[in-house]
N, C-alpha and C positions, 0 to 999 in steps of 0.2 A: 410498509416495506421501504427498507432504504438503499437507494445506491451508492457505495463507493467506491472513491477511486484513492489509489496511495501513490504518492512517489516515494521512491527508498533507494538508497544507497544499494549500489551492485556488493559491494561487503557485508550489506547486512540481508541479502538475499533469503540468505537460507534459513535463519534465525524467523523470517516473516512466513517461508514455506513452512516452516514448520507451525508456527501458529496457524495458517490455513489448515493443515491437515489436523490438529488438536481440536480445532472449531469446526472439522468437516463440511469446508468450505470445498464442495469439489467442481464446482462452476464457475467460470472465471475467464479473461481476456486479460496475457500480462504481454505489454510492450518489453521487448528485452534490453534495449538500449536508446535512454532519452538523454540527448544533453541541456545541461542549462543549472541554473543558481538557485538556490533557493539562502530565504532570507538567513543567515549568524552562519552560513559555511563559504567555505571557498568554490569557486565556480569547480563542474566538473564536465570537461569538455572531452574529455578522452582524448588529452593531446600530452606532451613532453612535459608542457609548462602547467597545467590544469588536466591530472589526469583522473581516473575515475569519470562513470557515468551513472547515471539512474537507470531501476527498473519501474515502469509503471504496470499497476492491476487496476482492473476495474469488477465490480461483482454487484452482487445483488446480495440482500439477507432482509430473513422477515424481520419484526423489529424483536420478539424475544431470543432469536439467534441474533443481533447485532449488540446487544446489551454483554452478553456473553463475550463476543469477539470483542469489545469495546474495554473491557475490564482486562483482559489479557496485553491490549494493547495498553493502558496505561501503564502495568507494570514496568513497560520496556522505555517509553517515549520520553525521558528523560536522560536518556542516554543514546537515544538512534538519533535526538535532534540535534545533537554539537554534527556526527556524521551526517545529514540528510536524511530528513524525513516530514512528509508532509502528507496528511489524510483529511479527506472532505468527504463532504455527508452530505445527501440530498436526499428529500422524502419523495416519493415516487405513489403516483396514484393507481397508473396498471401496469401491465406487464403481460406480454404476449410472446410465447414459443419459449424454446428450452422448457428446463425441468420445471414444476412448480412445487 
């Protein structure tokens, strides 16, 4: 089972909900507004001079539903990473409550 977490540009929100709901991903913790940089973009502070912020998700998938999500997500990530985007993968040994 692996967990992930995304950061992603508040622009490309809805383009990533919709990949949730295409992968029926319907379990999930999404932070609504993170500020800070990530590496070949401009900072996004939610201010005048640096505007834009991130949303963060965090989820769970078994590993033959994360192979699936993972191929949908390469189609895109050559283009979400000039705007912000960054996703991490950690393998996960149990898991207790919520759905299984």
């Amino acid at each position: 089972m692996k967990q992930i977490e995304v950061v992603i540009f508040m622009g490309l929100q809805d383009q990533f909900q919709e990949i949730l709901e295409e992968q029926k991903v319907d379990e999930y913790f999404m932070v609504p507004k993170v500020i800070g940089k990530l590496r070949g973009t401009d900072p996004k502070l939610d201010t005048h001079i640096w505007p834009g912020y991130f949303v963060n998700y965090k989820f769970c998938l078994d590993d033959k539903k994360y192979e699936s999500f993972r191929k949908k997500i390469e189609k895109n990530k050559d283009t979400w990473i000039h705007e912000g985007f960054l996703l991490t993968v950690k393998e996960i040994e149990e898991r207790c409550g919520g759905c299984s």
